[in-house]
Every structure is written in C-alpha cells, then in structure tokens.
C-alpha positions as CSV (number, residue, x, y, z in Angstrom):
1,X,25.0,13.0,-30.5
2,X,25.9,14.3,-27.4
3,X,22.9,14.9,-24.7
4,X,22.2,18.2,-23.9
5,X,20.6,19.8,-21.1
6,X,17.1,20.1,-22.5
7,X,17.3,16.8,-23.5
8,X,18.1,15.2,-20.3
9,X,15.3,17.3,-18.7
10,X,13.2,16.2,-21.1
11,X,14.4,12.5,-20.7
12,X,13.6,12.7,-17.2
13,X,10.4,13.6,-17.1
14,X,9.7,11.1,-20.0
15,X,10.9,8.6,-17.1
16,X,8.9,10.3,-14.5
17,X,6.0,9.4,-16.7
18,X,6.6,6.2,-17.9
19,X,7.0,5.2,-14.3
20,X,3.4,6.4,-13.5
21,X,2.0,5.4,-16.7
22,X,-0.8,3.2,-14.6
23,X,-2.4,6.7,-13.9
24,X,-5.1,7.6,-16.1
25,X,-4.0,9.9,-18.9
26,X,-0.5,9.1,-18.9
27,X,0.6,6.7,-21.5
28,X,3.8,5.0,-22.8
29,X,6.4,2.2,-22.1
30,X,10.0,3.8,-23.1
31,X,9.8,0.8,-25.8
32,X,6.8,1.6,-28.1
33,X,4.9,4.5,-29.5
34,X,1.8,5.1,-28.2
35,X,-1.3,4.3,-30.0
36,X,-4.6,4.2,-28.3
37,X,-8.2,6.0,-28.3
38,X,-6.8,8.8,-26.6
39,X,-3.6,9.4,-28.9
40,X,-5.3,7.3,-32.1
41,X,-2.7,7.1,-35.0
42,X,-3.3,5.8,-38.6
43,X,-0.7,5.0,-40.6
44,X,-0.9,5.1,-44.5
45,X,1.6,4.4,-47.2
46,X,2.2,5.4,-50.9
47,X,5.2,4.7,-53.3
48,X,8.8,4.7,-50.7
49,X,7.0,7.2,-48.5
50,X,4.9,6.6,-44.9
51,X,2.4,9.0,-43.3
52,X,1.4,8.7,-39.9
53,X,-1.6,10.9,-38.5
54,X,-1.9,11.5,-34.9
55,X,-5.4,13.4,-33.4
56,X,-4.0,15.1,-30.3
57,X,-7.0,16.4,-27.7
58,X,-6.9,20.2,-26.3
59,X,-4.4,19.8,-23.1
60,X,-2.5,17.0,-24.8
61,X,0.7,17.2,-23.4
62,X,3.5,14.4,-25.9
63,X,7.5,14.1,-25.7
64,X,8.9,12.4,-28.9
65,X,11.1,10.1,-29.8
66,X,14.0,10.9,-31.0
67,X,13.9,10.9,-34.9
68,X,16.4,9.2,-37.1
69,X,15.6,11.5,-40.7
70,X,14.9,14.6,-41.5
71,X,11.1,14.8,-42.5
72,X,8.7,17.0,-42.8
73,X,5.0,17.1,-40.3
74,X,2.4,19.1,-41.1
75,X,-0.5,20.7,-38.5
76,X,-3.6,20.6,-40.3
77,X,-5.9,21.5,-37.1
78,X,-5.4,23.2,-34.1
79,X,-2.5,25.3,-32.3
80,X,0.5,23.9,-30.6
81,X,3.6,24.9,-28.7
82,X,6.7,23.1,-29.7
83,X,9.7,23.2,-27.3
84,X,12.5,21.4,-28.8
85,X,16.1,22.1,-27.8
86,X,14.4,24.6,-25.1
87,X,13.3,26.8,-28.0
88,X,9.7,27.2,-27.8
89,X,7.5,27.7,-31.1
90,X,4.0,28.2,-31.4
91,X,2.1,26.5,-34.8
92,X,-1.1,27.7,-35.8
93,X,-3.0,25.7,-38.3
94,X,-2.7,25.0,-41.2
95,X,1.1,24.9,-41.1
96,X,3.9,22.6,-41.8
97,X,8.1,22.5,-40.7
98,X,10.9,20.5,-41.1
99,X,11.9,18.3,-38.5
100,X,15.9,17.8,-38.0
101,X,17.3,14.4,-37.4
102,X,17.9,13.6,-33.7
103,X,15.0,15.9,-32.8
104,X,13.3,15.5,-29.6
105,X,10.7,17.8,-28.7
106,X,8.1,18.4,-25.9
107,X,4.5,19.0,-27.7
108,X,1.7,20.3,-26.0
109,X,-1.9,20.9,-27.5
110,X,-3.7,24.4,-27.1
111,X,-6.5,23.1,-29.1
112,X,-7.7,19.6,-30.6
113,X,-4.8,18.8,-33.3
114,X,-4.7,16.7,-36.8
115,X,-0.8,16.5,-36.8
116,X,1.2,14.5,-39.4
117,X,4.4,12.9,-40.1
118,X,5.5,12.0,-43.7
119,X,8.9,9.9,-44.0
120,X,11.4,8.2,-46.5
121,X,10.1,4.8,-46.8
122,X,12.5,3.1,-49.5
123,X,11.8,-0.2,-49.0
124,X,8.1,-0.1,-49.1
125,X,7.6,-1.8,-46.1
126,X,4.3,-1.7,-44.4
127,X,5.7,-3.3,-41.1
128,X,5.4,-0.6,-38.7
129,X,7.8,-2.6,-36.1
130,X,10.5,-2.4,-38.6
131,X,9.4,1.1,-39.8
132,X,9.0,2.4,-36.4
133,X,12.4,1.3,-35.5
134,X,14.2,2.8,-37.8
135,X,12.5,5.9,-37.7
136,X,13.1,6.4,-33.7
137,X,14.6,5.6,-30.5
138,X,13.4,6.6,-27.1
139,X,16.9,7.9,-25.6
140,X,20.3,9.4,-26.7
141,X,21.2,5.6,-25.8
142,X,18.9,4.1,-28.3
143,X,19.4,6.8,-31.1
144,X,23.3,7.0,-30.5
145,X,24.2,2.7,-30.7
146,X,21.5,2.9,-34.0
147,X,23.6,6.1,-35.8
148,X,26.8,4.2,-34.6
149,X,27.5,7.0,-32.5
150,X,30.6,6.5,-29.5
C-alpha cells in the first residue's frame, strides 16, 4: 500500500507522541496497543470471532493502527469525529460502520465513548499477542512486509 499524505501526517505525529509518551496523558510505544485505566480495553471471544471494547473519555484524542481485515466497530455511547484518509466523519451514538483493510484513522472523543471492534478470529485463539499481531501494524512498514507488499 503505498503511503499517502494523510497517512504520513498522521504517522508523524504518532511519532511526535510516542516520543513524549513520559507526559501525562500521552500513551503508547509504536509496538503495542495501549491498554491502561485511561484507555481500559476488554477483550471477549465467541465461536472464530474477537470483540474488543475500548471506553474513550470526553477529549480523547487516539490514532490507530493500521488494520489488517475488513471488520466492522460499533459506537454504542458518545459522539466522535473520525478523520481517516483526511475525510472527516462525525458518529453519533448508537451507530456502527465498516472499517476497510489498511485503515488508519485519527479518533477524537466529543463525549465519553463505548466503542467496539468485532473481527474474524478463525483459529479461536485467545492470545491477544498473536491476535493483535495479525490484526495490526503500527506503520505502512509494518502493515506493508506483513501483506507482503514491495
């Protein structure tokens, strides 16, 4: 997949952040998703599928990985604006939309969110390590060498 503008703005400021992650309210690594009391996740599992629940404060402000599958997420509480490809959509609760593979997307949370994910999980694994890496990657590197991409 080639990179495109939005994208590498958006990359950059991922790395703007990750390099002042020490600062209170700014979390992540570049190598894991973030899971903490501020950005809590649970994770739950039925027959080949995964659902992962994030509760997003008012003022949240999250870039995502960039995901592997299409899938479907679901806004069960709050409002949001989505920015993904430098296309801006607001969500209003209660509301769901299909995410496209290699999405990437800037998030940020006009009101306190419930905000799921539900993906493909054929093998029925319940290691998120393994489920987590081959749902995302964190840039067009990581995503491109996974889909075998030159």
């Amino acid at each position: 997949m080639e990179l495109s503008v939005f994208n590498k703005q958006l990359e950059e400021v991922q790395n703007l952040l990750i390099a002042n992650n020490e600062l209170e309210g700014i979390y992540g690594d570049g190598k894991n998703l973030v899971n903490n009391k501020d950005i809590p996740i649970t994770h739950n599992f039925s027959d080949q599928l995964y659902m992962r629940t994030m509760r997003l404060s008012k003022g949240a402000f999250i870039i995502s990985a960039y995901h592997h599958t299409e899938h479907f997420w679901f806004l069960l509480k709050g409002k949001i604006s989505v920015n993904t490809n430098n296309e801006i959509v607001h969500h209003i609760a209660p509301c769901y939309e299909k995410s496209n593979k290699g999405a990437k997307r800037a998030i940020y949370c006009m009101e306190d969110c419930i905000f799921i994910n539900i993906h493909k999980n054929p093998s029925n694994t319940k290691n998120l390590k393994k489920i987590e890496n081959n749902l995302y990657s964190f840039t067009i590197e990581e995503y491109n060498k996974k889909e075998k991409i030159i």
